[in-house]
ROLUMLUM-438721 format. One record per atom (N, C-alpha, C): x, y, z. Coordinates in steps of 0.1 Angstrom, whole numbers, padded with zeros to 4 digits, always signed. Each point is the difference from the previous one (the first is absolute). Layout:
N
XYZ ...
//
This chain:
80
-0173-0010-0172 -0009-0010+0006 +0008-0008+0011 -0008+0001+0013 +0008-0010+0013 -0002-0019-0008 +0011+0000+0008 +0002-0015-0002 -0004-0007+0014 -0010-0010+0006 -0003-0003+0010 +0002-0016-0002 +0006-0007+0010 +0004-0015+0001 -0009-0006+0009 -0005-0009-0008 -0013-0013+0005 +0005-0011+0000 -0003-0005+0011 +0000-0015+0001 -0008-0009-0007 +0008-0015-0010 -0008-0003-0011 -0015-0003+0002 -0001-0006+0016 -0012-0006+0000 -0013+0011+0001 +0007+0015+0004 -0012+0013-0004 -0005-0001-0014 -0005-0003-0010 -0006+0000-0015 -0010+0009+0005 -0011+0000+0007 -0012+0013+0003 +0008+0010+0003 +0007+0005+0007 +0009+0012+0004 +0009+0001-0011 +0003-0010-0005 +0011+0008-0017 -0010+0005-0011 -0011-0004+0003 -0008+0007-0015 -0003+0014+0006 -0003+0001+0018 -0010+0015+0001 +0010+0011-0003 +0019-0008+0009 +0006+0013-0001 +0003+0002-0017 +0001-0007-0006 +0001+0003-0014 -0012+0011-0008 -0009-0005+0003 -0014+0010-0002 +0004+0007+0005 +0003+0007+0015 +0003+0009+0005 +0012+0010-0006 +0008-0004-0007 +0007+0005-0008 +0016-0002+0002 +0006-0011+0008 +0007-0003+0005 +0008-0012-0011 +0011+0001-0003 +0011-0013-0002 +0003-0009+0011 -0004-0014-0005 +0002-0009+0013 +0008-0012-0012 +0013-0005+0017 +0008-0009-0006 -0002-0005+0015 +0005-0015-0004 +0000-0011+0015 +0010+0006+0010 -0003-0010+0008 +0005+0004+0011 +0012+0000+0002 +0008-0009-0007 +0013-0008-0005 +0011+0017-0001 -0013+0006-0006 +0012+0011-0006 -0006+0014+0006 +0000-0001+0014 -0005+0008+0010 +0010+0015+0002 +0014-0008+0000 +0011+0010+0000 +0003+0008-0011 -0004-0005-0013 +0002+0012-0010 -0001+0016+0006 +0007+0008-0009 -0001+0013+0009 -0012+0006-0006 -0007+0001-0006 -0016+0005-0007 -0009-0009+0008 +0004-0010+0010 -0014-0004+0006 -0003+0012+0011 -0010+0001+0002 -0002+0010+0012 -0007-0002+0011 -0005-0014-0002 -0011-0009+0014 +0000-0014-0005 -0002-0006+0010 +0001-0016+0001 -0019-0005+0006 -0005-0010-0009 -0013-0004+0006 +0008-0011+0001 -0007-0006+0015 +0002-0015+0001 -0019-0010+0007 +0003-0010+0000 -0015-0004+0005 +0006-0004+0013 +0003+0008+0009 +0007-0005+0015 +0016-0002+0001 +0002+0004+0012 +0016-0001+0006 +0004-0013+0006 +0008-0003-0007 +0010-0012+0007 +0002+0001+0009 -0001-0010+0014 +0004+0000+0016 +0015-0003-0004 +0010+0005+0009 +0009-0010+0002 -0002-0007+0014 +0013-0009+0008 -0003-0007+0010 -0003+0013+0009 +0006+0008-0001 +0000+0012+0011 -0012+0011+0002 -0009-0008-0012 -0015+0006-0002 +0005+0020-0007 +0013+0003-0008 +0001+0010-0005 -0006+0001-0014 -0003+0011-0001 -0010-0004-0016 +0004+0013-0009 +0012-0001-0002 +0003+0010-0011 +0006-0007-0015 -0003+0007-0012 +0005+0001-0009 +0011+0005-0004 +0011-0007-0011 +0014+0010-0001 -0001+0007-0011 -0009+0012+0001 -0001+0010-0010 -0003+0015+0009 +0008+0009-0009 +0001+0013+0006 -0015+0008-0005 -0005-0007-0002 -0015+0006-0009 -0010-0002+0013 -0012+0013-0005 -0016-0008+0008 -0002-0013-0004 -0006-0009+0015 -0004-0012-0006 -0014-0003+0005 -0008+0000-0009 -0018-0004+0003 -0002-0013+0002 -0008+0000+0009 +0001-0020+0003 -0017-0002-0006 -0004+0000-0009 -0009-0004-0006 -0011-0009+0009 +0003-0008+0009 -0009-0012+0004 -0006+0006+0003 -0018-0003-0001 -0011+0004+0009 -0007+0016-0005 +0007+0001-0013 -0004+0015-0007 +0001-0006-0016 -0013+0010-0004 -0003-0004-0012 +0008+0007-0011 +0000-0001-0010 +0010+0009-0014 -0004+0011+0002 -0011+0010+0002 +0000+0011+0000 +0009+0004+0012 -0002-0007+0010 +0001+0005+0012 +0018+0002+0002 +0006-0008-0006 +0013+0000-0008 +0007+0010-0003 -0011+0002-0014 +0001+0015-0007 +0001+0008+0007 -0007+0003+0009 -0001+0015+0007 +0007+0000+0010 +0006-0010+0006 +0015+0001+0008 +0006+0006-0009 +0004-0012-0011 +0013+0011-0011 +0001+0015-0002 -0015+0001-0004 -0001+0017-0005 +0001+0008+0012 -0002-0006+0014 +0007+0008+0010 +0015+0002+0003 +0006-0008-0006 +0014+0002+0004 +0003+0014-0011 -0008+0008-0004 +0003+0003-0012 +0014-0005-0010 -0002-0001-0005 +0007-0012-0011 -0012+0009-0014 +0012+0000-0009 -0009+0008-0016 +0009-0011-0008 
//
C-alpha cells in the first residue's frame, strides 16, 4: 500500500485517499521513504515569488479541487 502525505488541514482529502486505498500520514513526515506524493492546500510564496516544496516526491496542490479530483491525480502518477 502507497503511503501519500496530507496536510493536516486536508480532513476531506485524508478520508477519500484512504477510501481510495491509500496510507496517509501528515505532512510533517513527507520525507519518510514509503511516502510516494505530497497533498498540500496551496504553495507557499517566498519573497522571490518561488513556490516549491523540499520533497523529492509528486506534489498535488489541492486548492480549488475536490477529494476526488485529488484521487485521480494520485492514481495518475501510477503509485499501487
Amino acid at each position: 500500500m502507497a503511503t501519500i502525505a496530507i496536510q493536516d488541514q486536508l480532513s476531506p482529502f485524508v478520508a477519500a485517499v484512504k477510501a481510495a486505498g491509500f496510507q496517509v500520514v501528515s505532512l510533517s513526515e513527507a520525507r519518510r521513504p514509503d511516502v510516494v506524493a505530497v497533498v498540500v492546500s496551496g504553495m507557499e510564496e517566498n519573497m522571490l515569488g518561488d513556490e516549491r516544496i523540499a520533497v523529492d516526491r509528486p506534489v498535488i496542490d489541492a486548492k480549488g479541487q475536490t477529494p476526488e479530483q485529488v484521487v485521480a491525480q494520485i492514481h495518475r502518477l501510477n503509485i499501487h
